[in-house]
N, C-alpha and C positions, 0 to 999 in steps of 0.2 A: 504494500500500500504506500503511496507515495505522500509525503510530511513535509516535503519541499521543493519549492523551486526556484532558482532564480539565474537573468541573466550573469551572474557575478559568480564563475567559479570558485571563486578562493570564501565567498559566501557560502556555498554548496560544500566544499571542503572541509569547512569548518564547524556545519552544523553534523558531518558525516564523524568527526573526531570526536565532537561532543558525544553523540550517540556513543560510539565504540567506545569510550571513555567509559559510561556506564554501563560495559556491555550489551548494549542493545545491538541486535544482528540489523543489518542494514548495508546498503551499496550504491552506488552512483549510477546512472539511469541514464542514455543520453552526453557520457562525457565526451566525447570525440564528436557530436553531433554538428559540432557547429558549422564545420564543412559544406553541412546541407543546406546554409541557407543561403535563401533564393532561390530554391530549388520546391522548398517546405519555407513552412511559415518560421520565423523567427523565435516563438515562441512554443514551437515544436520541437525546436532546437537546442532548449535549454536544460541545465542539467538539471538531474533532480535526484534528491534523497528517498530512497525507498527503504522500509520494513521488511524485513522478511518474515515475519511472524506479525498479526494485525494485532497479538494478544498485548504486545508493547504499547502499542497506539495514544491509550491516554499519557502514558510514560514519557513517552517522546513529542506529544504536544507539549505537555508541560516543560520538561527540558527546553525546545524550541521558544516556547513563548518568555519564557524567563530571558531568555540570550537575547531576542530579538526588545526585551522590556530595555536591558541594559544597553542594547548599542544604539538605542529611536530607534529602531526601524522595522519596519512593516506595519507599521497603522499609517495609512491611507489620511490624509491631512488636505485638508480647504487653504488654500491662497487667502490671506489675509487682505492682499493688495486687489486681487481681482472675483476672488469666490471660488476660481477653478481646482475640481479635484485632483491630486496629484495623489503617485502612489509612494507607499512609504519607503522607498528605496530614493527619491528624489530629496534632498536638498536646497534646489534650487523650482520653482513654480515654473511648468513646462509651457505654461502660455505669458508671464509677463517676466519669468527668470527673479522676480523679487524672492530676498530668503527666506526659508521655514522659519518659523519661530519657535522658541525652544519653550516648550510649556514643563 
């Protein structure tokens, strides 16, 4: 069952050490994919953390959501300057580039 994904390899690398760190069984999904884009969709492309047991599942959201608590990132956040949604991997608002704000 898959518990991640993202354009950012070393993102995906790191949520995969996490896991293995606690023993959770798990693998990278898609690592060499990138090749294929423009061929496939770009986000077909990406790699992704999978489970090999679903029995872990609450185990490694939890894990996951804690890391992602500590680094900002992956909640999805509204542009202060313009309204538009950005996703939580951005930094920077994808439509007037003004910065996140750090709540």
């Amino acid at each position: 069952m898959k518990v991640f994904a993202s354009e950012d390899r070393f993102l995906v690398w790191q949520v995969r050490q996490l896991l293995e760190d606690r023993n959770i069984p798990c693998f990278i999904k898609n690592e060499f994919a990138i090749g294929g884009a423009g061929d496939l969709s770009p986000f077909d492309c990406w790699p992704e953390v999978w489970i090999t047991d679903d029995g872990w599942l609450p185990r490694a959201k939890e894990i996951i959501h804690r890391w992602q608590k500590e680094l900002g990132v992956g909640q999805d956040w509204y542009c202060p300057g313009c309204g538009e949604e950005n996703a939580g991997s951005f930094d920077l608002c994808w439509h007037c580039a003004q910065e996140r704000e750090n709540n």
